[in-house]
C-alpha positions as CSV (number, residue, x, y, z in Angstrom):
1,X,5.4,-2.1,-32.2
2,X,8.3,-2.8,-30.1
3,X,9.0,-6.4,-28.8
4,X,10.3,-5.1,-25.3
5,X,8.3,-6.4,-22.6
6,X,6.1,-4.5,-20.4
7,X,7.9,-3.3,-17.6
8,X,6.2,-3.0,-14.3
9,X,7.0,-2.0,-10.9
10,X,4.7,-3.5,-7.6
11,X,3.8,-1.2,-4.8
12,X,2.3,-3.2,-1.6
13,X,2.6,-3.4,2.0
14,X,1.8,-7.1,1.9
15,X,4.6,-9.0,0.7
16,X,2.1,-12.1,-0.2
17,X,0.1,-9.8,-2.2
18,X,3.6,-8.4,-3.9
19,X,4.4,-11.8,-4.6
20,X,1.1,-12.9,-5.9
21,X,1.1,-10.0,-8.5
22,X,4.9,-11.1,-9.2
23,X,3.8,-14.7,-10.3
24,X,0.6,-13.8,-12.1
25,X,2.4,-10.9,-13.9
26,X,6.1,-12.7,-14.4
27,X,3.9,-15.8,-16.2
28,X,3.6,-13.2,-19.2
29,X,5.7,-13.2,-22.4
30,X,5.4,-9.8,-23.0
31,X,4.8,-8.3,-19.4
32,X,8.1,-8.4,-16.8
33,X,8.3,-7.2,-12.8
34,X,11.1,-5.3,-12.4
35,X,10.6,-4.0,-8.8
36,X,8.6,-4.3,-5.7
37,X,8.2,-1.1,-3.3
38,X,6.9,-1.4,0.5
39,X,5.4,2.1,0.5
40,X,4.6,5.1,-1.6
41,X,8.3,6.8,-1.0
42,X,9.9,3.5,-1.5
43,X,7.9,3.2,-4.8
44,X,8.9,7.1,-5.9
45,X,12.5,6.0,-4.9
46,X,12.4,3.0,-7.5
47,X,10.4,4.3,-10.2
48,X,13.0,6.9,-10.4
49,X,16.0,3.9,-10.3
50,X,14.2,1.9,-12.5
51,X,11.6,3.6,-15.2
52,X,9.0,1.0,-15.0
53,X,6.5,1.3,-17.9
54,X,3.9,0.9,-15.2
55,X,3.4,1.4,-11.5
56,X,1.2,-1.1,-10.1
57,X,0.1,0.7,-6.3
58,X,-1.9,-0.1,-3.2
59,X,-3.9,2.7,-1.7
60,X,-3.2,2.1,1.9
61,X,0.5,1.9,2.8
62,X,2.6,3.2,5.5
63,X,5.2,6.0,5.4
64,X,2.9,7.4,2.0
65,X,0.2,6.3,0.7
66,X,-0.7,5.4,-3.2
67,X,-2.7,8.6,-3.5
68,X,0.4,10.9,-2.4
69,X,2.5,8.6,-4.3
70,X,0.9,9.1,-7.2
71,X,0.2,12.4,-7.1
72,X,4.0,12.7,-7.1
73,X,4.7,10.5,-9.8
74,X,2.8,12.0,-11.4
75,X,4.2,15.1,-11.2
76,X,7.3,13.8,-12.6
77,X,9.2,15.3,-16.0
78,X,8.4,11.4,-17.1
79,X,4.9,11.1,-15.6
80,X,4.2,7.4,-14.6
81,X,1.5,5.1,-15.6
82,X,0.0,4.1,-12.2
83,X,-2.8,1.4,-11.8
84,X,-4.3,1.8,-8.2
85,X,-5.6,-1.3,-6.6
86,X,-8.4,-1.7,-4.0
87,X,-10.0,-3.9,-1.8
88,X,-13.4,-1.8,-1.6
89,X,-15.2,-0.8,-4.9
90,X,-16.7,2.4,-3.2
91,X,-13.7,3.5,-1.6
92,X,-13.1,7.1,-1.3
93,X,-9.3,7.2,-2.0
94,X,-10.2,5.7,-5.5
95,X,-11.4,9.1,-6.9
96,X,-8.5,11.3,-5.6
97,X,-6.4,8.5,-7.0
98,X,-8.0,9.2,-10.4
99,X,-7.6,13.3,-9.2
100,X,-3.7,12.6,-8.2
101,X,-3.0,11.3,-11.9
102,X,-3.7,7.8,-11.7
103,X,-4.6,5.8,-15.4
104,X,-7.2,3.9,-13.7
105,X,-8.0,1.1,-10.6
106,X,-8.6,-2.6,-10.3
107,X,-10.3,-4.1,-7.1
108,X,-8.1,-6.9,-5.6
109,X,-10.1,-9.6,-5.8
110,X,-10.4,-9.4,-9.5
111,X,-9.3,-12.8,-11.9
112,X,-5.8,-12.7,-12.4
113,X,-6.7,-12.3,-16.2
114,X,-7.9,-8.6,-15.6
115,X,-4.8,-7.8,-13.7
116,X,-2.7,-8.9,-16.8
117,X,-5.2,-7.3,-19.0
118,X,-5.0,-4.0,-17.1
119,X,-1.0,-3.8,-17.2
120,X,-1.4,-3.7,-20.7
121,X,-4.4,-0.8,-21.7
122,X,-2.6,1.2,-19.4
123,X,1.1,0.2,-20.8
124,X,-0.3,1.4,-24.0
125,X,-1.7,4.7,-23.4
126,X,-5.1,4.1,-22.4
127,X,-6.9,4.1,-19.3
128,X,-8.5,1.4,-17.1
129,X,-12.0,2.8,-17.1
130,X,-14.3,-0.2,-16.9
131,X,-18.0,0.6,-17.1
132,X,-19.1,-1.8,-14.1
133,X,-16.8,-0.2,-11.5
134,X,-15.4,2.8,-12.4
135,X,-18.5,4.8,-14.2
136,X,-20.4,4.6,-10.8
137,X,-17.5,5.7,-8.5
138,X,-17.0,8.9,-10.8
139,X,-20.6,9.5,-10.7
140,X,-20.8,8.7,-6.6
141,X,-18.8,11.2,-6.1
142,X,-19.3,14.0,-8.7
143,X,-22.9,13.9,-7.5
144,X,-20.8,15.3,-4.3
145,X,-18.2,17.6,-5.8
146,X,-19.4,21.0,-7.0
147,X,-19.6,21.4,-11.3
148,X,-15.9,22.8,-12.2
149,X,-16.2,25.9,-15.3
150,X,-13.7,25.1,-17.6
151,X,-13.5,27.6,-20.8
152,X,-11.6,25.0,-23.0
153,X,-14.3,23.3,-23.5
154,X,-15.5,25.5,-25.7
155,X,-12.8,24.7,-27.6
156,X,-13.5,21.7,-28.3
157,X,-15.5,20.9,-31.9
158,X,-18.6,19.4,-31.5
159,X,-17.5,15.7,-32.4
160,X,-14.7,16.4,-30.3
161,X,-17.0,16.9,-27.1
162,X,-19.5,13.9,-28.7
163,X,-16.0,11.8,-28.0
164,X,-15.6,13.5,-24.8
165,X,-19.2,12.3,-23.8
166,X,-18.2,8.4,-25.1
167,X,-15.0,8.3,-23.4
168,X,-17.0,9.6,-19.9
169,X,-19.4,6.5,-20.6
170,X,-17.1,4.6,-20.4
171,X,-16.2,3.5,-24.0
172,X,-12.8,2.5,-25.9
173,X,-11.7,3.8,-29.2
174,X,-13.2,1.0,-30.7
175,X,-17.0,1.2,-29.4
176,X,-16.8,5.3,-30.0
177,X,-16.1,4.3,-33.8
178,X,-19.0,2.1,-33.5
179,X,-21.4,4.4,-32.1
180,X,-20.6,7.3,-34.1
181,X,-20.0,5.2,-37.4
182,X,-16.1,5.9,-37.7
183,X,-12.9,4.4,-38.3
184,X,-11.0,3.8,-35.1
185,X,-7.7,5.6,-36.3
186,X,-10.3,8.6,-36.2
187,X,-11.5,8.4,-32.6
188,X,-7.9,7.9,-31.6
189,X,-7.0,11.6,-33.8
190,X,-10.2,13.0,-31.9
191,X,-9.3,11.6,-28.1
192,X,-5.6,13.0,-28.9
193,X,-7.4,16.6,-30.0
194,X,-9.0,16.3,-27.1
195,X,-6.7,15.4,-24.6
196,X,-4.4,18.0,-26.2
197,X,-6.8,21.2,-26.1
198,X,-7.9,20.4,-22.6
199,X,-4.6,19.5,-21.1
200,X,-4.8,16.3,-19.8
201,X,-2.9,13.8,-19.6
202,X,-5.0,10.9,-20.3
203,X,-8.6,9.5,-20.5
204,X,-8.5,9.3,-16.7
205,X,-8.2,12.8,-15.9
206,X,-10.7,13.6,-19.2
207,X,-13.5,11.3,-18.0
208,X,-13.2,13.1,-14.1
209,X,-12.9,16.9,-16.0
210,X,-16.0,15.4,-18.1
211,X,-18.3,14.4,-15.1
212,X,-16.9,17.8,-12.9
213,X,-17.7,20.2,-15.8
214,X,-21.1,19.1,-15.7
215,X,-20.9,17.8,-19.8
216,X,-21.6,14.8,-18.5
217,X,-24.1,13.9,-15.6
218,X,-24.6,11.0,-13.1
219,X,-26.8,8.6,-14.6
220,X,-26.6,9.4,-17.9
């Protein structure tokens, strides 16, 4: 594992907010702010200068918002790593921020500790898909959206879709080996399968394909 510091760029209007996530964020050994942005272009425009491990982006800016910011980061031959931030748990712009390629959200007036702790699941690969918050905005708003047919799922072996199912619920590598009695380094082979055969990105875009599809349904 490398011993480079995570490297993390801060999208806000607000410059008390940017400098609030600067300190909380700068305070780590392993984590360092290499940018701020005022808006979505301006954060495009630095990611670009400055290859940031992590994007860490408001929803509602001037000039471009963090949804079409992200969508076009995301979009990128280097995709970025971009953790939305909210103030409202139900917003709307949270799910098409999840659809536009984010790796997951955090609501704003979350302990510093989960902003740190977020930087770094989504600086390693994974995505920021907590069960209290995130579970019922996907199924909100897949109630809404209309089932999507998508023939590679039939592609899928049938562990492979049981890890689908976890990962929709919510679960991380290690409480899928739990529940289905494996060694994590296993899940980890079946999410990349997974990920792989469906053509995704990450477990953001496989828990919204998982809830659209219909494999997995609101309330589950």
């Amino acid at each position: 594992m490398s011993d480079a510091p995570i490297r993390v760029l801060i999208a806000d209007d607000q410059a008390l907010m940017r400098t609030g996530f600067r300190m909380i964020l700068d305070a780590q050994d392993d984590i360092e702010v290499v940018g701020e942005a005022i808006d979505g272009a301006d954060a495009i425009r630095r990611f670009e200068a400055l290859s940031p491990d992590v994007v860490v982006m408001d929803v509602r800016m001037p000039t471009l918002d963090g949804i079409e910011a992200t969508r076009r980061l995301a979009a990128l031959e280097r995709p970025a790593r971009v953790l939305i931030l909210t103030t409202f748990d139900l917003d709307d712009y949270v799910y098409e921020a999840l659809r536009a390629g984010a790796s997951g959200f955090l609501l704003k007036d979350r302990p510093p500790e989960e902003l740190v702790a977020a930087v770094r699941v989504i600086a390693a690969g994974e995505a920021l898909l907590a069960p209290s918050v995130t579970r019922r905005l996907i199924e909100e708003f897949a109630r809404r959206a209309p089932a999507a047919s998508r023939a590679e799922l039939d592609e899928l072996t049938e562990r492979e879709r049981e890890v689908l199912v976890l990962m929709a619920r919510g679960q991380s590598n290690a409480e899928i080996a739990r529940t289905l009695f494996v060694a994590e380094t296993t899940v980890k082979t079946h999410v990349g399968r997974v990920l792989h055969k469906l053509g995704l990105r990450d477990r953001a875009q496989a828990v919204v394909l998982a809830y659209e599809s219909g494999l997995v349904q609101p309330g589950d």
